[in-house]
C-alpha positions as CSV (number, residue, x, y, z in Angstrom):
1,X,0.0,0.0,0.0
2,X,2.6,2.2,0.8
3,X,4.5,2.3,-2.5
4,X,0.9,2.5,-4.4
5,X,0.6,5.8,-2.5
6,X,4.1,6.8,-3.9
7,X,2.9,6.7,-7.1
8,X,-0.1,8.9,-6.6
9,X,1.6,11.6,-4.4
10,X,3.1,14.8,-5.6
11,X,5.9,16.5,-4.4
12,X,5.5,19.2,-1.2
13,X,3.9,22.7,-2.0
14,X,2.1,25.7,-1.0
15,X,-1.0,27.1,-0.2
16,X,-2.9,29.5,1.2
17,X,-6.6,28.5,2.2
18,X,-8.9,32.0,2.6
19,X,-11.2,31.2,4.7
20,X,-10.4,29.5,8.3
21,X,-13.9,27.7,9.0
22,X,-14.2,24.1,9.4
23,X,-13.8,23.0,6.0
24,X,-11.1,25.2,5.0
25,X,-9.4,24.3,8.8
26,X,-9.3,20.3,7.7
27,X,-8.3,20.7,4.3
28,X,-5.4,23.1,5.9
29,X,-4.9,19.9,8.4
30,X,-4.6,17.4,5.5
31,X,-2.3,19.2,3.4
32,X,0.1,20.1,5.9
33,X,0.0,16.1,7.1
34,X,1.3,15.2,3.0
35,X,4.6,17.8,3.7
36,X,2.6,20.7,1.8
37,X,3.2,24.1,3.4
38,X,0.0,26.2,4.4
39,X,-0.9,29.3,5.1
40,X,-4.5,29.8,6.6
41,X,-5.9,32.8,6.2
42,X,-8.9,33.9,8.6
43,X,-10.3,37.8,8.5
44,X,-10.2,38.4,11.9
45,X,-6.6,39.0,13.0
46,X,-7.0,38.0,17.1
47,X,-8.2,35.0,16.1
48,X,-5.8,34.2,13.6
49,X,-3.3,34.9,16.5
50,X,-4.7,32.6,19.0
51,X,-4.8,29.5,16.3
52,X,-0.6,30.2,16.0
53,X,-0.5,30.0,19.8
54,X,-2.7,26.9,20.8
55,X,-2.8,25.0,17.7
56,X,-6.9,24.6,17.4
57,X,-9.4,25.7,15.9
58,X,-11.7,25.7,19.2
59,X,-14.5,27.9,17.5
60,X,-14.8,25.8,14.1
61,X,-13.1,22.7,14.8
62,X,-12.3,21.5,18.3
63,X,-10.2,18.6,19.4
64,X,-8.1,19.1,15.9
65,X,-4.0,19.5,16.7
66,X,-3.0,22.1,13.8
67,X,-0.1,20.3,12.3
68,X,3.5,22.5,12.3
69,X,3.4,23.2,8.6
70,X,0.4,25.5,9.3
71,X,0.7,29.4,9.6
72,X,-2.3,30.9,10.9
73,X,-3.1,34.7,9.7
74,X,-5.1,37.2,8.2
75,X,-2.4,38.3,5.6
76,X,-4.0,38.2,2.1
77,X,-0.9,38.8,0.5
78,X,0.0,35.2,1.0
79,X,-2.1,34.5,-1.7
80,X,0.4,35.8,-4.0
81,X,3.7,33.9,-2.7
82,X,2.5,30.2,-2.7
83,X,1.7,27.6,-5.6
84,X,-2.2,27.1,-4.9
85,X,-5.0,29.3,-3.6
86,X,-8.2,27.5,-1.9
87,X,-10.7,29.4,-1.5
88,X,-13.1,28.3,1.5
89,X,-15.4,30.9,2.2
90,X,-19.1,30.8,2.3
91,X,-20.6,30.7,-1.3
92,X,-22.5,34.3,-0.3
93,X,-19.2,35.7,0.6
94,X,-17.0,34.4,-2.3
95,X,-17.6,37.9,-4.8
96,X,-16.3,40.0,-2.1
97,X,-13.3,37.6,-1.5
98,X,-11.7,37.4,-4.9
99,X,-12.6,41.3,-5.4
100,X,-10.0,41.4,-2.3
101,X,-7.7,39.4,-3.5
102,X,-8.2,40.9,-7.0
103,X,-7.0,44.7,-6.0
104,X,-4.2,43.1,-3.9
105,X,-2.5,41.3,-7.1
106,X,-0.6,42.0,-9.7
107,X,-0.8,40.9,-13.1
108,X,1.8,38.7,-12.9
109,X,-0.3,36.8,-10.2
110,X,-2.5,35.5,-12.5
111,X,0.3,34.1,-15.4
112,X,1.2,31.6,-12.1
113,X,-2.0,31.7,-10.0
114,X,-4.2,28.0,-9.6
115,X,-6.9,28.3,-7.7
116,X,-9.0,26.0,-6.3
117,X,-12.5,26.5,-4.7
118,X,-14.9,23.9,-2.2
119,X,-17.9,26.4,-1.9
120,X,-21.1,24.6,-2.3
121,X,-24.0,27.1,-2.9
122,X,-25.3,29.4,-5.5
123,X,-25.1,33.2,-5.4
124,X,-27.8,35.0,-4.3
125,X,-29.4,38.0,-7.0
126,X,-27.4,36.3,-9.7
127,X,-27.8,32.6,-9.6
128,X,-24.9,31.8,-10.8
129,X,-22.2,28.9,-9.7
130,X,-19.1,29.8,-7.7
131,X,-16.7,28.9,-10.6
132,X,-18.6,31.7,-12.1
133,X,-18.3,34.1,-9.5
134,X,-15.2,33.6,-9.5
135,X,-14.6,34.2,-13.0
136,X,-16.2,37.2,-13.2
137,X,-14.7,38.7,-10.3
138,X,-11.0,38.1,-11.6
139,X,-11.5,38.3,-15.3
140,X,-7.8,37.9,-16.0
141,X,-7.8,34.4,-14.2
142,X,-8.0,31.6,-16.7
143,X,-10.5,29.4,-16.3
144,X,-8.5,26.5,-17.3
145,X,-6.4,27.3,-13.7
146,X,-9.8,26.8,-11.9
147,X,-11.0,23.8,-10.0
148,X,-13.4,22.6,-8.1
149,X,-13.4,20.1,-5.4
150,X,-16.7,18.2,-4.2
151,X,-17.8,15.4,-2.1
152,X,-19.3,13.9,0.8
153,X,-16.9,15.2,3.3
154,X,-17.5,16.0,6.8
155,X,-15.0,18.3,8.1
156,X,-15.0,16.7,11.2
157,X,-14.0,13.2,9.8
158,X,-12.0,14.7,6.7
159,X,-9.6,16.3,9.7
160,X,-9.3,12.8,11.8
161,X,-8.2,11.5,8.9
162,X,-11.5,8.8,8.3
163,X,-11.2,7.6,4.9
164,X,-12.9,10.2,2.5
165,X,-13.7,10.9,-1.2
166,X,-13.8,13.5,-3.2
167,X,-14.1,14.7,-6.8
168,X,-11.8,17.3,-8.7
169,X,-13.0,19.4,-12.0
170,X,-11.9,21.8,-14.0
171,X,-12.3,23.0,-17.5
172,X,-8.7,21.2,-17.8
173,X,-8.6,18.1,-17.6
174,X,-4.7,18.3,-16.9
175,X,-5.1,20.7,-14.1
176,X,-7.9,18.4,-13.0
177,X,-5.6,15.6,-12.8
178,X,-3.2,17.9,-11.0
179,X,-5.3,18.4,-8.3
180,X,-6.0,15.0,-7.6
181,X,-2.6,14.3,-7.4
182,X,-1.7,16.9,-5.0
183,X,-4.7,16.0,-2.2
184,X,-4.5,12.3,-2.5
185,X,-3.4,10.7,0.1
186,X,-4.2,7.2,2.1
187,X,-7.1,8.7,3.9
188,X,-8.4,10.6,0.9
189,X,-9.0,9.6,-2.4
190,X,-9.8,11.8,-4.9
191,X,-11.7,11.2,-8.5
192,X,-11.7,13.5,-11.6
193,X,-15.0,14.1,-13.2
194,X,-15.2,16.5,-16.9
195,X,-19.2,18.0,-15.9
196,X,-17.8,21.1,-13.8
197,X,-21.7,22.2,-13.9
198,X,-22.8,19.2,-12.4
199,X,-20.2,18.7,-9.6
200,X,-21.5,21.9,-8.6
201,X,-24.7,21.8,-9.2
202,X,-24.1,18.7,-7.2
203,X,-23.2,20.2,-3.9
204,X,-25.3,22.9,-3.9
205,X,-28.5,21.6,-4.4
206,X,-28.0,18.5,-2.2
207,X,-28.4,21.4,0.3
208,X,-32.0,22.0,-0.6
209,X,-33.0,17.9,0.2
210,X,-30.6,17.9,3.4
211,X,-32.8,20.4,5.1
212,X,-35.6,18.7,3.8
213,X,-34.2,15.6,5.9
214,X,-33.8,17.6,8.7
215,X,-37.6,18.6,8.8
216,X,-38.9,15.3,8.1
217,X,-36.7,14.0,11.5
218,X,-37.5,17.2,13.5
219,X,-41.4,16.1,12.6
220,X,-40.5,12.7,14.1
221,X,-41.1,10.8,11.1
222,X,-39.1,7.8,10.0
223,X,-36.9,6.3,8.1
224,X,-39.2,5.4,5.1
225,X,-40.1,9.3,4.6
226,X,-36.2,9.9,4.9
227,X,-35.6,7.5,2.0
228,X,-38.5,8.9,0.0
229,X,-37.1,12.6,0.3
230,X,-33.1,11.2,-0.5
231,X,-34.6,9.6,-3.9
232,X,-37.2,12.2,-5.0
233,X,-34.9,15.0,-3.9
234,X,-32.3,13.3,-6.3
235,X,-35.0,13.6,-9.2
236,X,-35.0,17.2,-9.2
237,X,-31.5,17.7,-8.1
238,X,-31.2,16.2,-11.7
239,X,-34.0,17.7,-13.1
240,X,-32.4,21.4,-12.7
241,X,-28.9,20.0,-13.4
242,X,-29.9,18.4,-16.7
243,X,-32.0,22.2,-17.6
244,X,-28.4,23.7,-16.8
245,X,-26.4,21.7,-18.6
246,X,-25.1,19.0,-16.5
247,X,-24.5,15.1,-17.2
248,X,-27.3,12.7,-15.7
249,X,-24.4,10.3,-15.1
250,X,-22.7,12.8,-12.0
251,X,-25.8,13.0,-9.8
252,X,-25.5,9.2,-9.5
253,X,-21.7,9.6,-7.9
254,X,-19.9,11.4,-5.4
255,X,-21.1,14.8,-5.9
256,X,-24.7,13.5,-6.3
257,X,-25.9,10.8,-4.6
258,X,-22.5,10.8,-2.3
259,X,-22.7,14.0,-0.6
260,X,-26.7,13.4,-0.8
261,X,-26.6,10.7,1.6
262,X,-24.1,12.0,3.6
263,X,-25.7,15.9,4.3
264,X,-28.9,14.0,4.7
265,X,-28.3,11.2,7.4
266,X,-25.7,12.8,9.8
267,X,-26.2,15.2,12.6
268,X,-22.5,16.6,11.4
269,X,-24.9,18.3,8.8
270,X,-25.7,22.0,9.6
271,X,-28.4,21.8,7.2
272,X,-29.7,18.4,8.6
273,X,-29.6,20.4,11.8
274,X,-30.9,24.0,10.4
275,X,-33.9,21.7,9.1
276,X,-34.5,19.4,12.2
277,X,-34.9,22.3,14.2
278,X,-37.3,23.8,11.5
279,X,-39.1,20.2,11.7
280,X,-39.6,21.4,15.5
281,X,-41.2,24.9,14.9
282,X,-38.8,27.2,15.2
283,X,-38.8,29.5,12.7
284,X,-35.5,30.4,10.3
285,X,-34.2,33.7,12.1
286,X,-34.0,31.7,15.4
287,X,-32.0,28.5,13.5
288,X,-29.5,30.2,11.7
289,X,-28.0,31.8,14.9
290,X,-28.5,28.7,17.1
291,X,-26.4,26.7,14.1
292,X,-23.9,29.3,14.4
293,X,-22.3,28.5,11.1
294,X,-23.3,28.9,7.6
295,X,-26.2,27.1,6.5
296,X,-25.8,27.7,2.4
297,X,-29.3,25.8,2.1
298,X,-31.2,28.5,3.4
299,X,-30.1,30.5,0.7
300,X,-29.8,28.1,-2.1
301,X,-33.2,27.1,-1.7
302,X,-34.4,29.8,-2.6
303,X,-32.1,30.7,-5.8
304,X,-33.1,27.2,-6.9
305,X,-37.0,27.6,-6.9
306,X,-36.5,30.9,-8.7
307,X,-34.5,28.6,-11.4
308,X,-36.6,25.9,-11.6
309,X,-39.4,28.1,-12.3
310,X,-37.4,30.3,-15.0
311,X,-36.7,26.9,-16.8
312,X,-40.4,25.3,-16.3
313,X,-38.7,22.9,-14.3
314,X,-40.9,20.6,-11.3
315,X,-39.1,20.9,-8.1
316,X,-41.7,20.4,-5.5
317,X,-39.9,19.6,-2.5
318,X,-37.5,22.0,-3.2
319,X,-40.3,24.8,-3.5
320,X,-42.3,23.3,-0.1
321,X,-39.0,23.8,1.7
322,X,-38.5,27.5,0.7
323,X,-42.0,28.0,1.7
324,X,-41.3,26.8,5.1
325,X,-38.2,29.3,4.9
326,X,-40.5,32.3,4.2
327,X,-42.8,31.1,6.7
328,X,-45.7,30.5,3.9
329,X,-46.9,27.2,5.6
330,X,-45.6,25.2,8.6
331,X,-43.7,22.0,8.1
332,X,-47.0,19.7,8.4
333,X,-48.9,21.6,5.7
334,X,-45.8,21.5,3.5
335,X,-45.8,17.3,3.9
336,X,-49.6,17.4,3.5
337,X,-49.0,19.5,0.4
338,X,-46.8,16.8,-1.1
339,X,-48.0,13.8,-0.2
340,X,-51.7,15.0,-1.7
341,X,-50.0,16.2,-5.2
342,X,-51.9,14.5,-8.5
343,X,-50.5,10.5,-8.9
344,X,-48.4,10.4,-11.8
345,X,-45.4,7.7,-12.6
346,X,-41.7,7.2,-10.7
347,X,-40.2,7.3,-14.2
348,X,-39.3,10.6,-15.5
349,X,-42.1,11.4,-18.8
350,X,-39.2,11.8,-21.4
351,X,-39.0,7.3,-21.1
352,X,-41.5,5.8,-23.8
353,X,-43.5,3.6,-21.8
354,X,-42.6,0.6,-24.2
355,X,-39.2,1.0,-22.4
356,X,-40.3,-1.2,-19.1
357,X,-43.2,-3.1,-21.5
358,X,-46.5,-1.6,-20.7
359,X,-47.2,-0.6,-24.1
360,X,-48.3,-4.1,-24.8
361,X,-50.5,-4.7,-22.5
């Protein structure tokens, strides 16, 4: 095993991770466990001080030793002086994050810069995917120096080093491949996957269904409604992927059903949890502070409806759960809502029902 993990292994680098949350704390914990050298960059400078002195991210991520190779700070200009950017900010945030970094460099940042985000949202007032945000916001980055990397990952687990997956994409399939290289390790193994739309599509939306889970537990029902909102909510995750220009094929791996199952069974889930307590009665502005962390479904939701609907495409859970958001019905009338919707078939209308042999009949 250990000389199979040569092979796959690149040699040390560099990075600076913006954002010091959870996520962005573990992927700083797993680089800097393969030799690379990290620089984790957090806003607030105290903070950033008090992660150099006792090695733990007590606020985020508690109980994880911050390996030597990490520098804490809140220096943006590291961004310039090492190999790779990550960018782990909140997807809402991510426009006024590169527009920082983006008066800070110079143009001969961008003939070196790779950048890497593992935002998984979509933007409110525009709609758009973080890879595009990105884009937009530092028009002289090219895109083929942009990745995205995706999965069923708990932080948590991802920074105890529990065996993980994840999925790389880019519009280069080389720098794709790159960045596989450089995270994979023998607790993570990372895949490459061409539908950039659809890995992100991917993440986002499993957001929507995930707080969907969360109700249906806080409600006290089962298992059996779980399953039925994991599978349905898959349909229209793919539904509004497909309209946007995604693959089928990557909502039934990692990105899709993956990080589905994952956001939607585990109380490590802050949107499992934003929903449960939603399932409970209390209302959205109460959950959001009590979570205390970013809860990108309670935006996304609602980004997604407006989609859907702009494309004529059925997403009824999806639209039931941003009506509990706005306070429109309460959890039980949303269920009753669903469950009493006209019968029609499992099997998406665009298969010819000679397909599964009722034709004959």
């Amino acid at each position: 095993m250990a000389d199979l993990m040569q092979e796959v292994r690149t040699a040390p680098s560099s990075f600076a991770i913006l954002g010091a949350g959870s996520f962005g704390t573990a992927l700083a914990v797993t680089l800097a466990q393969q030799g690379h050298h990290v620089s984790l960059i957090g806003r607030d400078e105290e903070m950033m001080a008090e992660l150099n002195v006792k090695r733990e991210n007590t606020k985020y991520l508690p109980g994880v030793h911050l390996h030597p190779n990490i520098v804490c700070t809140n220096d943006l200009r590291q961004c310039l002086q090492m190999d790779y950017v990550l960018l782990s900010v909140p997807t809402q945030s991510m426009r006024a994050a590169c527009a920082n970094l983006r008066d800070i460099a110079p143009a001969s940042f961008y003939k070196k810069a790779s950048i890497v985000h593992v935002a998984k949202g979509l933007e409110r007032g525009t709609g758009k995917r973080v890879s595009e945000v990105i884009l937009e916001t530092l028009p002289s980055l090219a895109a083929n120096r942009l990745a995205v990397l995706s999965g069923p990952s708990h932080a948590e687990e991802l920074a105890q080093n529990v065996p993980t997956t994840l999925v790389a994409t880019s519009a280069s399939k080389s720098y794709a491949e790159e960045i596989q290289g450089v995270f994979m390790s023998d607790t993570l193994r990372v895949y490459t996957n061409p539908d950039l739309i659809g890995v992100e599509l991917g993440g986002a939306l499993k957001n929507i269904i995930a707080l969907g889970a969360g109700i249906s537990d806080g409600l006290g029902f089962g298992d059996n409604a779980r399953a039925a909102l994991i599978t349905r909510g898959l349909v229209e995750i793919a539904r509004l992927g497909v309209a946007l220009g995604a693959s089928t094929a990557t909502f039934g791996g990692l990105t899709g059903i993956g990080d589905l199952i994952v956001t939607c069974t585990s109380r490590l889930s802050r949107n499992w949890n934003a929903g449960y307590l939603l399932g409970q009665g209390m209302p959205i502005t109460e959950v959001l502070p009590k979570i205390g962390m970013v809860v990108e479904g309670a935006t996304t939701t609602k980004v997604a409806v407006e989609k859907a609907k702009s494309l004529a495409v059925s997403m009824p859970i999806a639209e039931a759960i941003s009506n509990i958001l706005d306070g429109a019905c309460s959890p039980k009338e949303a269920v009753l809502g669903l469950m009493s919707r006209k019968k029609t078939h499992e099997v998406e209308e665009r298969f010819v029902e000679a397909t599964i042999g009722w034709a004959a009949q």
